[in-house]
Structures are given as structure tokens and as C-alpha cells.
C-alpha positions as protocol buffer text, in pm:
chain_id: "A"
residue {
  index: 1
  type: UNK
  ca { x: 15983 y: 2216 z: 3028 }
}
residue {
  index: 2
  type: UNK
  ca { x: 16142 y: 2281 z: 3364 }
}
residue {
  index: 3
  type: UNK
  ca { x: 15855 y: 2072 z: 3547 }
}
residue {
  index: 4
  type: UNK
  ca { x: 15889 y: 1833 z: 3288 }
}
residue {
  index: 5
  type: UNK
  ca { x: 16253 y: 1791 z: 3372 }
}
residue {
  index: 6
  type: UNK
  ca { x: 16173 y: 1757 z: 3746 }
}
residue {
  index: 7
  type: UNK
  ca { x: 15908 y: 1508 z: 3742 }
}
residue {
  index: 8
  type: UNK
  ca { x: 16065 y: 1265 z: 3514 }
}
residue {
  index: 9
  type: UNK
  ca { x: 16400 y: 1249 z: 3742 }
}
residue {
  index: 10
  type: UNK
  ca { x: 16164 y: 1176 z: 4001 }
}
residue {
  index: 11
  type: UNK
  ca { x: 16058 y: 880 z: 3878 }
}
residue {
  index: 12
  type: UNK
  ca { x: 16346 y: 647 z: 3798 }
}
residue {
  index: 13
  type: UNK
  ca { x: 16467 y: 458 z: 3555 }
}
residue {
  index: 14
  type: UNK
  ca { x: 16258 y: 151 z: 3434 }
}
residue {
  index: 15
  type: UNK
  ca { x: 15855 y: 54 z: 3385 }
}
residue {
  index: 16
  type: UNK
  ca { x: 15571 y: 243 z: 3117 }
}
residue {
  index: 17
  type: UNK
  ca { x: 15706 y: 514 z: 2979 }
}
residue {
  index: 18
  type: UNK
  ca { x: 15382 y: 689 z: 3015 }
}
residue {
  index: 19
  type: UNK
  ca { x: 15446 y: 736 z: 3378 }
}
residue {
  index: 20
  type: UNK
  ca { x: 15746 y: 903 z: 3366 }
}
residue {
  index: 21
  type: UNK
  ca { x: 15608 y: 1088 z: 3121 }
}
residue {
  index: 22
  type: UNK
  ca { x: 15412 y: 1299 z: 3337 }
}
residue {
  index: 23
  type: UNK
  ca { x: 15470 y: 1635 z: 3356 }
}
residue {
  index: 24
  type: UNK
  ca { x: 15283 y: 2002 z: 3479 }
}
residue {
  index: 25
  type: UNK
  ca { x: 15035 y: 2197 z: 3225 }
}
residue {
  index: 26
  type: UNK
  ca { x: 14863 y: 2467 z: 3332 }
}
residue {
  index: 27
  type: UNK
  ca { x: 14934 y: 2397 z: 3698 }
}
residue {
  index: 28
  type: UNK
  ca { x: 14721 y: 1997 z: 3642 }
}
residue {
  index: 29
  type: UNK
  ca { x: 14919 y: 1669 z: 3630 }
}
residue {
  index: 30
  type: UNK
  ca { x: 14898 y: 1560 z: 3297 }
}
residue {
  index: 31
  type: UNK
  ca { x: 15056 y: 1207 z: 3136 }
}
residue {
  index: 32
  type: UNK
  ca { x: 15357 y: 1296 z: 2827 }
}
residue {
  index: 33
  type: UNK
  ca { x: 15052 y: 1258 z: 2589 }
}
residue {
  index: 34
  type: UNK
  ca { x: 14897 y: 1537 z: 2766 }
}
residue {
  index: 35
  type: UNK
  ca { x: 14578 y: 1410 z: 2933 }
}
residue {
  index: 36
  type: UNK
  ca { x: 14465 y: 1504 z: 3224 }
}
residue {
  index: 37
  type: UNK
  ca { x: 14547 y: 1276 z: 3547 }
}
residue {
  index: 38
  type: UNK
  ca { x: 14290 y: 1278 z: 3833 }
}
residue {
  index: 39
  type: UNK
  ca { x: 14280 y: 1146 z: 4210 }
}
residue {
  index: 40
  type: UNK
  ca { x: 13933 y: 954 z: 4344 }
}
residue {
  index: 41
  type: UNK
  ca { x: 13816 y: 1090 z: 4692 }
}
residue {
  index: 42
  type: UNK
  ca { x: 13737 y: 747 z: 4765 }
}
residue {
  index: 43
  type: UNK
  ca { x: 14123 y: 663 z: 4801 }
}
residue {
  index: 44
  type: UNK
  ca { x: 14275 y: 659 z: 5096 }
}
residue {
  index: 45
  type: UNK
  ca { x: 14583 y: 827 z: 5015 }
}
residue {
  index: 46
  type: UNK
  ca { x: 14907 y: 624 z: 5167 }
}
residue {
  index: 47
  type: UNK
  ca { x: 14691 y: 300 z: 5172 }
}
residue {
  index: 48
  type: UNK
  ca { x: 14787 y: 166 z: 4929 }
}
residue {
  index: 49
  type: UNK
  ca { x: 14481 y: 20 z: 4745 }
}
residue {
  index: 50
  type: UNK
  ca { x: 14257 y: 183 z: 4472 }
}
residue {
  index: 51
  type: UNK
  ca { x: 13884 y: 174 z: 4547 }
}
residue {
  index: 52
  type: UNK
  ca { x: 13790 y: 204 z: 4171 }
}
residue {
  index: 53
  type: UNK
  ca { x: 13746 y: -156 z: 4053 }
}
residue {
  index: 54
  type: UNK
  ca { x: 13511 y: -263 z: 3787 }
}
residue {
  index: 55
  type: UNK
  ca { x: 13294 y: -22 z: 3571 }
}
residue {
  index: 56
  type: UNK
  ca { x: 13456 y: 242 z: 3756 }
}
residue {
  index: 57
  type: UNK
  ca { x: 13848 y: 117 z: 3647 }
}
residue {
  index: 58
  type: UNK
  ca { x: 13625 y: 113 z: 3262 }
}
residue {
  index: 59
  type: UNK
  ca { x: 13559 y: 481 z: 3314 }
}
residue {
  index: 60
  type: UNK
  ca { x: 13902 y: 586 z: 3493 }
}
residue {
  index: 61
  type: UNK
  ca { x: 14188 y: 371 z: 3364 }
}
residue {
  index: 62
  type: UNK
  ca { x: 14493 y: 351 z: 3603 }
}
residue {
  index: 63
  type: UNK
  ca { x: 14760 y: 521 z: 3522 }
}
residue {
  index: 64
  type: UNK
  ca { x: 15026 y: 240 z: 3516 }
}
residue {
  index: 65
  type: UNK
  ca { x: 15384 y: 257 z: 3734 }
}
residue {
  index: 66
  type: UNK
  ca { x: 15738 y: 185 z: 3640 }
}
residue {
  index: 67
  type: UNK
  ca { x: 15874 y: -38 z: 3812 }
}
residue {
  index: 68
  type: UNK
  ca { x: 16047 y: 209 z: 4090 }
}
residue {
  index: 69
  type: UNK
  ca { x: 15923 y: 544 z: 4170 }
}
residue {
  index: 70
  type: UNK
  ca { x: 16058 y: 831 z: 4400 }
}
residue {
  index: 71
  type: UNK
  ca { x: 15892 y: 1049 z: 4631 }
}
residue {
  index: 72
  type: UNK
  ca { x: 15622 y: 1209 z: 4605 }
}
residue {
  index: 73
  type: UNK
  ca { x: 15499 y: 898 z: 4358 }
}
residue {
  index: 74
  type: UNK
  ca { x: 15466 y: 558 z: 4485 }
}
residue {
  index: 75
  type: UNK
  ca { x: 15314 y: 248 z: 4384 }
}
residue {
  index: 76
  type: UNK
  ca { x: 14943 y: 116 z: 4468 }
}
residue {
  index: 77
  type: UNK
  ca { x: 14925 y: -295 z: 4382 }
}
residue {
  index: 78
  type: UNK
  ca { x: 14541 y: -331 z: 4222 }
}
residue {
  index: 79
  type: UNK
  ca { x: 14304 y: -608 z: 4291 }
}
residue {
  index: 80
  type: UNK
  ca { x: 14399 y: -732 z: 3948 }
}
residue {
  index: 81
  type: UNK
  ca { x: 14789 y: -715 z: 4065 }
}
residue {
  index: 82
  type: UNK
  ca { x: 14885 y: -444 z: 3828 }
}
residue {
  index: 83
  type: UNK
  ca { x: 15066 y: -170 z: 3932 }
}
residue {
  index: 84
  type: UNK
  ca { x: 14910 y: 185 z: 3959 }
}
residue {
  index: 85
  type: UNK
  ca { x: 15115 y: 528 z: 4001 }
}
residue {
  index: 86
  type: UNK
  ca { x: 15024 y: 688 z: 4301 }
}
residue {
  index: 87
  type: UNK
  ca { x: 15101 y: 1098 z: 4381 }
}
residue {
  index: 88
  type: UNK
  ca { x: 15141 y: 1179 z: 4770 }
}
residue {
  index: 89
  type: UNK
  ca { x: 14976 y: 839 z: 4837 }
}
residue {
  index: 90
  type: UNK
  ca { x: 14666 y: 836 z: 4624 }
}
residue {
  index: 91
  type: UNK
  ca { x: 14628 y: 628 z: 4295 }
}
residue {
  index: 92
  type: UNK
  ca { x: 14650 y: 844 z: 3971 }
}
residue {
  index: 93
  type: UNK
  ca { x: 14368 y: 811 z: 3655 }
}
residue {
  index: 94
  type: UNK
  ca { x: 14270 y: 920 z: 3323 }
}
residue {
  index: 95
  type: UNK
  ca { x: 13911 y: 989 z: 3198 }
}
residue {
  index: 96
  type: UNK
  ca { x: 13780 y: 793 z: 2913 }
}
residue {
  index: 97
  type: UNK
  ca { x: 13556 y: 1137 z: 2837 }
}
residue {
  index: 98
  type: UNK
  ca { x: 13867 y: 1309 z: 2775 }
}
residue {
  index: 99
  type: UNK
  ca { x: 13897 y: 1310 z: 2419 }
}
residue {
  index: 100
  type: UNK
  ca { x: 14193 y: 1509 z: 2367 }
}
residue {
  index: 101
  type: UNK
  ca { x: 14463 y: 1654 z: 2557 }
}
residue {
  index: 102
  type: UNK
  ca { x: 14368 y: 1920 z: 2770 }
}
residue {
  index: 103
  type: UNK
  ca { x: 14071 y: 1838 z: 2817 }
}
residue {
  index: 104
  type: UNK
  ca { x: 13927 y: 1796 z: 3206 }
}
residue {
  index: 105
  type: UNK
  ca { x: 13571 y: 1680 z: 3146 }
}
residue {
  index: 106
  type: UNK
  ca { x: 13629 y: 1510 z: 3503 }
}
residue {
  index: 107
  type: UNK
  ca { x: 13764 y: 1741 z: 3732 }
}
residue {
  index: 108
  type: UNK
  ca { x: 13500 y: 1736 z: 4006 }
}
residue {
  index: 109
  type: UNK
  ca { x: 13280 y: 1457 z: 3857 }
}
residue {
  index: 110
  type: UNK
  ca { x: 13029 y: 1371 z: 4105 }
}
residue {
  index: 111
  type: UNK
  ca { x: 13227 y: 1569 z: 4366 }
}
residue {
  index: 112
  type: UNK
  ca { x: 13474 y: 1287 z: 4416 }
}
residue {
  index: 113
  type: UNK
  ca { x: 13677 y: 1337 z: 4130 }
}
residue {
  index: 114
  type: UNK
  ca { x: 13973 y: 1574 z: 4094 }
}
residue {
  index: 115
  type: UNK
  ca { x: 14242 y: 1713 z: 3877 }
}
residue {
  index: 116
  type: UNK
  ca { x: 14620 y: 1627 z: 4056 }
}
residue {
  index: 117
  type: UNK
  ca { x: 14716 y: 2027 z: 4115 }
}
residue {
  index: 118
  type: UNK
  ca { x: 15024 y: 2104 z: 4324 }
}
């Protein structure tokens, strides 16, 4: 509950409430409804562009931002022009194989895939 605590007044006020939702389980980033959030090794972290567009963005959704965000989060602007939640500078997902919280069916998908530990 702690981590909880901590993450959500590090994002601020404002945006999806999914993102400040985000809190610490088992040691793994996971969003308030408790699925798993993953980085892409393709990202460049600090860049501040995704590299999952089309049937990849299908497969990973991005995990949306609030409007304003404090370290370590920031905000990646997509292709599209959304607005994707980023953690130390790379652009947060879910997996559309996880079926219910917990689950982490994507940590290390095709080696490029990965589970947001701290």
C-alpha cells in the first residue's frame, strides 16, 4: 500500500486515472487494475517516441498519461498524437495475452519485451 501511496503522488493531479493508478506487486509495475506493465527494448528510453506502431500497438496497448507527470514518469507523444506514460524515459504497455491480473505472459517475449521492475 506504501508503494501505492508513493507512485500515485508521483504522478500529479489530472489525466486517466489508470495511470496514476499504477502501483508495485510483487516487485513488477502493474496498472490499479493490476496488470502487468512492460517496457519494449526497441525504445529508446528519454527519446521520446514509441517504436511500437501498428499490429504491434494491437498486441501492446499504451498505457495512457495524465496530463502532467513527475519524475521518474514522463510523457512520450505517439505517432497517432496520444499520450503514452513513460518510466525512466521508456514508453509503458500492457499485453493483450494477459488475461487477468497478475499475469506476465510477456515478460521476455521475443527477448525484447520486459516487465517494469525497480
Amino acid at each position: 500500500m506504501k508503494t501505492m501511496i508513493a507512485i500515485a503522488a508521483l504522478l500529479l493531479a489530472g489525466g486517466a486515472a489508470h495511470a496514476q493508478d499504477l502501483k508495485k506487486d510483487g516487485g513488477v509495475l502493474v496498472t490499479g487494475s493490476g496488470m502487468t506493465v512492460y517496457t519494449f527494448d526497441k525504445d529508446t528510453a528519454g527519446s521520446g517516441k514509441s517504436a511500437c506502431n501498428g499490429p504491434c500497438i494491437q498486441n501492446w496497448p499504451a498505457v495512457a498519461a495524465p496530463e502532467k507527470v513527475a519524475a521518474p514518469y514522463s510523457v512520450v507523444t505517439r505517432d497517432d498524437g496520444s499520450k503514452q506514460l513513460a518510466y525512466k524515459g521508456k514508453p509503458l504497455y500492457t499485453f493483450v495475452q494477459d488475461a487477468k491480473a497478475g499475469d506476465r505472459s510477456g515478460d521476455n517475449f521475443k527477448d525484447v519485451w520486459h516487465v517494469v521492475k525497480d
